[in-house]
C-alpha positions in Angstrom: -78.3 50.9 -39.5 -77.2 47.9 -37.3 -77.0 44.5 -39.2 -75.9 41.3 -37.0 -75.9 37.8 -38.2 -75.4 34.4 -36.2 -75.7 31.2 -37.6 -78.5 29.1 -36.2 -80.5 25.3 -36.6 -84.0 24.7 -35.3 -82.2 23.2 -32.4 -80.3 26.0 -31.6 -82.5 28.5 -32.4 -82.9 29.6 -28.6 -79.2 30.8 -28.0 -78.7 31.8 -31.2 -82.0 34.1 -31.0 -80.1 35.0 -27.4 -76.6 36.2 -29.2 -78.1 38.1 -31.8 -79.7 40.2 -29.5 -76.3 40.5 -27.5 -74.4 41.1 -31.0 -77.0 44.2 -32.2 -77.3 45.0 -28.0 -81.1 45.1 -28.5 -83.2 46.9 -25.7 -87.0 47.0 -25.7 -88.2 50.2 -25.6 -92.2 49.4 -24.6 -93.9 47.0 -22.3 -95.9 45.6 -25.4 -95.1 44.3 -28.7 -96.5 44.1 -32.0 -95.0 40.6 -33.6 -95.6 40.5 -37.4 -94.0 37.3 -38.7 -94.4 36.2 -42.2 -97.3 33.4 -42.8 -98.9 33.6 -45.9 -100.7 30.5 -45.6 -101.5 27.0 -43.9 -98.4 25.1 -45.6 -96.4 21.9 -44.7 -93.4 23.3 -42.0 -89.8 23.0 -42.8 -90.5 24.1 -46.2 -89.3 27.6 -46.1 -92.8 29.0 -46.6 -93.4 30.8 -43.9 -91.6 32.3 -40.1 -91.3 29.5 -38.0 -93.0 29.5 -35.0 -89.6 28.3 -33.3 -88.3 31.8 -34.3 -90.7 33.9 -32.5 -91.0 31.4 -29.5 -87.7 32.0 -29.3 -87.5 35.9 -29.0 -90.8 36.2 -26.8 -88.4 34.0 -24.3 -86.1 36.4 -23.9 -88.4 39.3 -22.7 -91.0 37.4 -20.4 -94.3 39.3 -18.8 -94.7 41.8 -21.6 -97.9 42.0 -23.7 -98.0 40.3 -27.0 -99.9 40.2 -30.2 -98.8 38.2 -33.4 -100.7 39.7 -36.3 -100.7 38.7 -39.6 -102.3 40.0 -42.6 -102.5 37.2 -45.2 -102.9 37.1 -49.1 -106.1 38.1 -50.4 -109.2 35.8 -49.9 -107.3 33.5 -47.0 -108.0 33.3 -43.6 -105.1 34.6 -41.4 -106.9 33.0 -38.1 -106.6 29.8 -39.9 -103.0 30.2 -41.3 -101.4 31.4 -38.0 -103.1 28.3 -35.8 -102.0 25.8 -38.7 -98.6 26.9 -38.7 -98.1 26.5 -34.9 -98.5 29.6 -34.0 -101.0 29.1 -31.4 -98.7 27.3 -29.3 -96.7 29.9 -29.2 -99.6 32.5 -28.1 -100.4 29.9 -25.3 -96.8 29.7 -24.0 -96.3 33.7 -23.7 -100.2 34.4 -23.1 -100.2 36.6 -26.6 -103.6 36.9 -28.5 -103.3 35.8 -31.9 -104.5 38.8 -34.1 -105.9 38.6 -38.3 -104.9 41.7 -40.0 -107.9 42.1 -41.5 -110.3 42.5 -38.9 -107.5 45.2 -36.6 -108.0 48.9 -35.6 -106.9 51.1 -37.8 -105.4 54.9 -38.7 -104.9 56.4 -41.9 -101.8 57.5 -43.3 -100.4 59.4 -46.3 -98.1 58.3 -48.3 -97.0 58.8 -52.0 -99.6 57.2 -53.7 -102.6 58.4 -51.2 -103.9 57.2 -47.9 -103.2 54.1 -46.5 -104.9 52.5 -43.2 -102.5 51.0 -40.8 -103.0 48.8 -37.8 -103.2 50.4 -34.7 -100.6 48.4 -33.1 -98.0 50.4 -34.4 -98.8 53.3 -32.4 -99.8 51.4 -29.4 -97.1 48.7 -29.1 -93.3 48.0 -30.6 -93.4 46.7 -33.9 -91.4 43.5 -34.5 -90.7 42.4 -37.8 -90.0 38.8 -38.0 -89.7 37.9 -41.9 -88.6 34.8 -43.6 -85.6 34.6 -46.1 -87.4 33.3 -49.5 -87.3 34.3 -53.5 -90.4 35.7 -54.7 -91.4 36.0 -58.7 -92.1 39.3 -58.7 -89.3 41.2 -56.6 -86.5 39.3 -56.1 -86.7 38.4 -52.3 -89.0 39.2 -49.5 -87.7 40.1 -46.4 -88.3 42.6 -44.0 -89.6 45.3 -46.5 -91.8 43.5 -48.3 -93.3 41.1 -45.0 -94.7 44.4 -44.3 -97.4 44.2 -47.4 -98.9 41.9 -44.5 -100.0 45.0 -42.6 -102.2 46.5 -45.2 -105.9 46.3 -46.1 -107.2 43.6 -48.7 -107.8 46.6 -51.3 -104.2 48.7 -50.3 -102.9 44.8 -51.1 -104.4 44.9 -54.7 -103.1 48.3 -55.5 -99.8 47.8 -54.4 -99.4 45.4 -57.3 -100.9 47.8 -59.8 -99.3 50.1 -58.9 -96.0 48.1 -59.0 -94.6 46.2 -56.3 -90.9 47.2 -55.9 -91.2 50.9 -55.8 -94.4 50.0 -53.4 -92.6 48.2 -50.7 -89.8 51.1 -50.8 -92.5 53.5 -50.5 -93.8 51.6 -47.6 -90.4 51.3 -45.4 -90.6 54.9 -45.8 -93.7 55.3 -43.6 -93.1 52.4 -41.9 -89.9 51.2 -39.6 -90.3 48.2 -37.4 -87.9 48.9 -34.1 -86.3 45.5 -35.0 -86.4 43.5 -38.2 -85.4 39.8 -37.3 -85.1 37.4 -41.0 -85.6 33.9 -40.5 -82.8 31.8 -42.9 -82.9 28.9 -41.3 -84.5 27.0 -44.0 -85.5 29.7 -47.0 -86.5 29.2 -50.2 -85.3 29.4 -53.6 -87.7 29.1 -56.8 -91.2 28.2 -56.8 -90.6 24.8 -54.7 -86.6 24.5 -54.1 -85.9 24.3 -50.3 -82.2 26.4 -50.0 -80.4 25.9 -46.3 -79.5 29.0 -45.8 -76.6 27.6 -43.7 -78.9 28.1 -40.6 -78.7 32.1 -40.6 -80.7 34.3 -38.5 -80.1 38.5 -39.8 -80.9 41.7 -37.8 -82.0 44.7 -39.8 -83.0 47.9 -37.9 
């Protein structure tokens, strides 16, 4: 595993987004990727809710003329088309010509894991998947980061069982089927406790 970590502010976000791929000597091996940031809702920015836009604006910079789609996958009963555009995500589709994709509504293929089949979406076969999480606490497992941003690739009914079936060994299970080529965690503002914004002294972490 490769692990880099750069310190970074909203304002700097752009060069720091630029020496972390330097630090971890990232190369993109396909034309297309498969962005999967972490917005689980329409929420007020600079809370530490969700990915900031300014994070994957400022990767997609870095690798112009490929084909993009942001997809996102959001908690049961919302409207991902809604959250991504609210969050300012469609900004950032208009500046690198990405399509904006909900989850819920993608192409899928069925896998096997240890608790049964799960269907995936397509553009992990057909594109290279970039995991872009945000650093926050969550009530039931600790943190989420890049593990558990991937719950936002599953089916509204996989989503229900995962928590029956209990969360923490479910997300394990998960980055067992699943590896992203590049896991990016947003820390420039996180979140600590229900409400409590934590500045996470501006950090921007690699896992692959």
């Amino acid at each position: 595993m490769t692990v880099g970590i750069v310190r970074a502010t909203l304002d700097s976000v752009d060069s720091s987004m630029a020496e972390l791929m330097h630090l971890i000597g990232y190369e993109p091996q396909r034309e297309a990727f498969f962005v999967k940031p972490n917005v689980p809702d329409s929420a007020p920015p600079g809370q530490g809710l969700y990915t900031d836009p300014a994070v994957v604006d400022a990767f997609l910079k870095l690798f112009p003329g490929r084909s993009v789609v942001i997809g996102e996958g959001c908690v049961v009963s919302r409207d991902a088309n809604i959250a991504l555009r609210k969050n300012g995500y469609a900004l950032v589709a208009e500046r690198h010509n990405a399509t904006l994709v909900n989850l819920d509504q993608a192409e899928r293929f069925e896998v096997t894991w240890p608790h049964g089949q799960l269907n995936l979406p397509a553009y992990l076969y057909t594109h290279e998947y970039i995991n872009i999480a945000k650093m926050k606490t969550h009530v039931q497992t600790g943190v989420t980061l890049g593990i558990k941003n991937q719950k936002g690739l599953l089916t509204p009914a996989d989503k229900r069982r995962f928590h029956r079936q209990g969360l923490d060994e479910c997300i394990r299970a998960l980055a067992e089927v699943i590896q992203p080529t590049l896991t990016i965690v947003d820390g420039i503002v996180a979140l600590e406790g229900d409400d409590a914004i934590h500045d996470g002294q501006g950090r921007l972490d690699h896992f692959s």
